[in-house]
N, C-alpha and C positions, 0 to 999 in steps of 0.2 A: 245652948244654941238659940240664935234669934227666929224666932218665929216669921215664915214669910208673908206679909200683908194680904188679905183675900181681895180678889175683886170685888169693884163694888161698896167695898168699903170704908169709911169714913174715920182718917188713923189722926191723932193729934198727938203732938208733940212739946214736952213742955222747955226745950234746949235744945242749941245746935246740932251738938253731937248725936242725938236721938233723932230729929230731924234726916240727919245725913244717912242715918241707918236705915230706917224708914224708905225712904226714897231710893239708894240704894239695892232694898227688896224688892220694890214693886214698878210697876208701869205707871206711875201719877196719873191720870186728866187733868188733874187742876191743883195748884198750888197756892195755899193763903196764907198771906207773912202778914205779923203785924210787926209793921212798920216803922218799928225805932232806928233812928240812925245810926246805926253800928256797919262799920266797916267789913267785919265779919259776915251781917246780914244780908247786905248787899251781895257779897264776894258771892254767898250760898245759892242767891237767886240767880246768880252770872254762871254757876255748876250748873245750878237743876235743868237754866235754860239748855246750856250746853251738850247736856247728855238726853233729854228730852223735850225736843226741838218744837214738837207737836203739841204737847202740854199747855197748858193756860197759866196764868202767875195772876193771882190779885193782891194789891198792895194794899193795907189797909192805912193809911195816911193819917195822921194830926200835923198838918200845918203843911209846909212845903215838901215836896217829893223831892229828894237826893236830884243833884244834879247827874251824876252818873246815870241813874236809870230813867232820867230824860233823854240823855244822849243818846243812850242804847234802844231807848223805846220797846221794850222789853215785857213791860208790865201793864197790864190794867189797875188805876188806881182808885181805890174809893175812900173818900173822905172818914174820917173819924170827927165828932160822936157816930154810929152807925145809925140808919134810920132802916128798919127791918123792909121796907118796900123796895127799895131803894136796892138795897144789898140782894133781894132776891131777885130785882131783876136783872142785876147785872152778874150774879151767880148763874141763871137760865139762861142769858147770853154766850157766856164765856162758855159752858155747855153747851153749846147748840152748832154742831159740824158747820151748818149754814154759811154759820158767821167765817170759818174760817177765809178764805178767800182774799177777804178783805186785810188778811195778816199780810205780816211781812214772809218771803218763801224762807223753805224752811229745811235742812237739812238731817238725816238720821243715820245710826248705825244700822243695818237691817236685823242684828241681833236683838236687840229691842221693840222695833217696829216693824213688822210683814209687811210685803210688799203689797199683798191685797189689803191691809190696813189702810196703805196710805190710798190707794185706789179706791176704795169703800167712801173714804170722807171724801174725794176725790169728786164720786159721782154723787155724793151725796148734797155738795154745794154749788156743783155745776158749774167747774173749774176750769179755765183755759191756762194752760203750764205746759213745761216741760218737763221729765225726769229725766235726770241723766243715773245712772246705776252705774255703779264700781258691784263686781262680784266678787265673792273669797279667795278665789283664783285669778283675779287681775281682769277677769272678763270686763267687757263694757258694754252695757246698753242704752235705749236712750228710747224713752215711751211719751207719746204726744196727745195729751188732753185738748178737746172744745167741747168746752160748753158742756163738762160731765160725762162727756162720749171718746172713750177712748180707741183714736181714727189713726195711728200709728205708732209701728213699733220696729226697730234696729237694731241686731246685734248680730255680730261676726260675719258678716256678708249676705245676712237673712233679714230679711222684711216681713212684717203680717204678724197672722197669727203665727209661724213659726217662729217666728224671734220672742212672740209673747211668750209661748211656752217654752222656749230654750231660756229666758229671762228668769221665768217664776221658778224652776229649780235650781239655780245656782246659789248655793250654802252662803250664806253671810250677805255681806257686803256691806257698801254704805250707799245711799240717795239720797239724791241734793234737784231741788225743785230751783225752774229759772224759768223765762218768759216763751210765750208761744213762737215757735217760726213764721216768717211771714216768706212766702205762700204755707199755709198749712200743707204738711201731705196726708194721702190718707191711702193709705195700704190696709187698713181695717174697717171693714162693713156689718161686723157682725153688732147688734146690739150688746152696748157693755154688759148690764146689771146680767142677760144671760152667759156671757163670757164669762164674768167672776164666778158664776154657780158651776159653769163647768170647771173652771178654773183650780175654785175648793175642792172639788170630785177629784183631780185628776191628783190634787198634794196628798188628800186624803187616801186615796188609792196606792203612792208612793206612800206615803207613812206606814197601810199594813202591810205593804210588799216586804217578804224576806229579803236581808240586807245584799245589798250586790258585791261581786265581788271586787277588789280594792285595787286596780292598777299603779307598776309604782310610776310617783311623776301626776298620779290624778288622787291623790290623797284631799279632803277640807284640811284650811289651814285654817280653823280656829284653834284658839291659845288654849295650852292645855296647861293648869295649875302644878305648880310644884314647891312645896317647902321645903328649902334648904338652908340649912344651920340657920334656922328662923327666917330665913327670907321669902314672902313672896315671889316666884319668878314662874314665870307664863312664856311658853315657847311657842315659836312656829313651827309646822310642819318640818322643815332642814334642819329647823336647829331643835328638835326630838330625839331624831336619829345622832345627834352630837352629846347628848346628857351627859354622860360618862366624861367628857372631854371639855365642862363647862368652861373650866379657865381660858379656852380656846376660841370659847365662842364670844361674836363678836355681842356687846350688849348695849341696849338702852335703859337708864336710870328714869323711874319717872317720881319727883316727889309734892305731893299735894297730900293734905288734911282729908281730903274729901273723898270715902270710897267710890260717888258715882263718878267723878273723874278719873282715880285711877282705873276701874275697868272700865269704861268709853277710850281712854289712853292705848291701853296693851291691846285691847282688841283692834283697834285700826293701825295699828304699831306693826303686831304678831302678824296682820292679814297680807302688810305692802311688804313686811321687810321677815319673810318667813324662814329668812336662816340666822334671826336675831334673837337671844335670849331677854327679857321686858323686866324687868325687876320694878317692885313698886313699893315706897315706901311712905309714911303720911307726917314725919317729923325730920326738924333739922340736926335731932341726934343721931336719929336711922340712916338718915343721908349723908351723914359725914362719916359714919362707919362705913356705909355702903359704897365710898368713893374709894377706899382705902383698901378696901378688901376684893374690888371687882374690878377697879379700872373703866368704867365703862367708856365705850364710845361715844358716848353722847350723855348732856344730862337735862329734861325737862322740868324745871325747878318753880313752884309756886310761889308767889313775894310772900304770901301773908300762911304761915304755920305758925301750928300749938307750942309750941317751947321756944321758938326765936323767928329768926326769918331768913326769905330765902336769898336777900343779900348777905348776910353776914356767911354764908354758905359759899355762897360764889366769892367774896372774896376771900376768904380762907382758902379756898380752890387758888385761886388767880396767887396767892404769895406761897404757897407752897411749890417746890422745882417739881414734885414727883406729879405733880397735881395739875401746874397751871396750864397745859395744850391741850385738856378736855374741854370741850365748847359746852358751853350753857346757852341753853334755850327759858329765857324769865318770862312765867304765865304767869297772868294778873288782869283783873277786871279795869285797874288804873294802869293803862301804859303809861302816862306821863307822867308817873313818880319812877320810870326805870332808866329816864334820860340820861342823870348825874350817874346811874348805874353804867351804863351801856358805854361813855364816854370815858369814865375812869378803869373800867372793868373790862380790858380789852380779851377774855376769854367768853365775856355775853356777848355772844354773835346774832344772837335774836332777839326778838322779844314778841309772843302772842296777846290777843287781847279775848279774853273772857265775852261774852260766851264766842265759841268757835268750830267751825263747822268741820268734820273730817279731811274736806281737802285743805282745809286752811291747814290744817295738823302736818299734811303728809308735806304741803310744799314749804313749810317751814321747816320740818325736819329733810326735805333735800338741798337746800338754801344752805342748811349747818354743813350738811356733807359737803356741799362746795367748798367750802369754809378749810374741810380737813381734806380735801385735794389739792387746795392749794398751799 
């Protein structure tokens, strides 16, 4: 069994696949690639961004930076040969909360990142944003930084500090950061930095609290694991209570090489579509068994896997009769290599681009169900 990374610590990696594991374990701060131009490498850095929005990436560069990771603007790059002055300072920067602000906004799953995490750097760089929250349960909130002082907060017909604290206990969810409103409101007067302390106090105090009892209809939908006949598959809350009755349930395929994408995947998957069974699989053998054997309703397919790739997948889908009305959804850090795909391959009804934020995930995957309503 893999050991989980400690905090604090400093993991190296001598290959991707070790890389992927790694990352995967733990929460990054910061990511250093050196820089060769592999397809692959890139792809990896368009994951880690994806699944840890908040993370840093330094590139270590000989000669020209990838035109993709210009595009995407993604990365901090430092030249090679290394000059050790040089690299520490721009090591201490990329470190230093401060600095963030001046990134591009940033979106997470809140299984990953606490909502006081993001709040801490928050007040830490003296931030003017928006959050908008998606909760485990479809809740919505919406909390409004100046200037590192957080002066309002939204959710379910509540303002203030009650909506702050109806916010910070809802189980899961995802947050996506976007521009300040103009007029600011502010329905919060209390000093941040002491709000967060009570803030910790009050989770803290739920965390030793004996467990409550479980109303049905108010159950957390996070995804709960399950191996069957070798398969990964991860359910929501409605579709738990279906297990026995899997062939029935409705499902999503998701196939990518990279474990932090398939679980960032099933979890925003399992949390919008909680009466959906997530199956997840990291090769284009496992997915063409897995197409065969489950039917799914939908499939999220990565261009670039270990054993083939994920056109050759979808079109063996598209010429197959039992096969070809299942929509494919093509992930890939290069969308405009899936053009001549999307035009000859009339069951890719989508295609996302690497790195991608939670909602990008859900309204692409409601875009496919259009697709199969009509």
């Amino acid at each position: 069994m893999a050991q989980r990374p400690q905090a604090g610590a400093i993991y190296r990696a001598g290959d991707l696949p070790h890389a992927r594991r790694l990352a995967a374990l733990s929460r990054p701060m910061l990511l250093v690639v050196d820089g060769a131009e592999d397809p692959a490498v890139i792809e990896f850095v368009f994951d880690f961004k994806t699944c840890y929005p908040i993370a840093r990436i330094l590139y270590l560069a000989e000669g020209t930076v990838p035109p993709d990771l210009e595009i995407h603007g993604q990365v901090d790059v430092l030249q090679l040969p290394l000059q050790e002055a040089a690299a520490s300072a721009m090591l201490d920067a990329l470190l230093d909360p401060r600095d963030l602000p001046e990134r591009t906004a940033y979106r997470a799953v809140l299984a990953q990142v606490t909502l006081l995490d993001v709040l801490q750097i928050k007040v830490f760089a003296g931030a003017s944003c928006t959050l908008s929250i998606i909760g485990g349960r479809g809740e919505s909130g919406t909390l409004v930084m100046d200037r590192g002082s957080l002066c309002h907060a939204a959710a379910r017909r509540k303002q203030g500090l009650e909506a702050f604290y109806d916010i910070l206990f809802w189980p899961g969810g995802t947050i996506e950061e976007g521009p300040s409103p103009e007029p600011l409101p502010s329905t919060i007067q209390q000093d941040t930095p002491g709000l967060l302390l009570e803030a910790a106090r009050r989770l803290d105090e739920r965390r030793r609290a004996p467990a409550p009892l479980v109303h049905p209809g108010d159950q957390d939908t996070s995804p709960i694991r399950h191996e069957i006949n070798g398969r990964t598959i991860h359910l929501g809350d409605a579709a738990e209570e279906r297990l026995d009755d899997l062939p029935a349930l409705p499902k999503f395929l998701v196939v990518d090489d990279n474990p932090m994408i398939l679980r960032y995947a099933d979890e925003v998957l399992a949390r919008h579509w909680p009466d959906h069974a997530v199956i997840t699989v990291q090769t284009a053998r496992e997915a063409a068994a897995c197409v065969q054997e489950f039917r799914p309703r939908l499939v999220l397919l990565d261009l670039m896997l270990p054993d083939g790739s994920g056109e050759t997948v979808a079109r063996q889908m598209k010429d197959d009769p039992a096969l070809h009305h299942i929509p494919i959804i093509m992930i890939s850090g290069r969308v405009e290599e899936l053009r001549d795909l999307v035009r000859t391959c009339p069951n890719v009804v989508a295609t996302l681009a690497k790195p991608f934020s939670p909602n990008q995930l859900v309204e692409t995957v409601r875009a496919a169900e259009a697709f199969l309503a009509g």
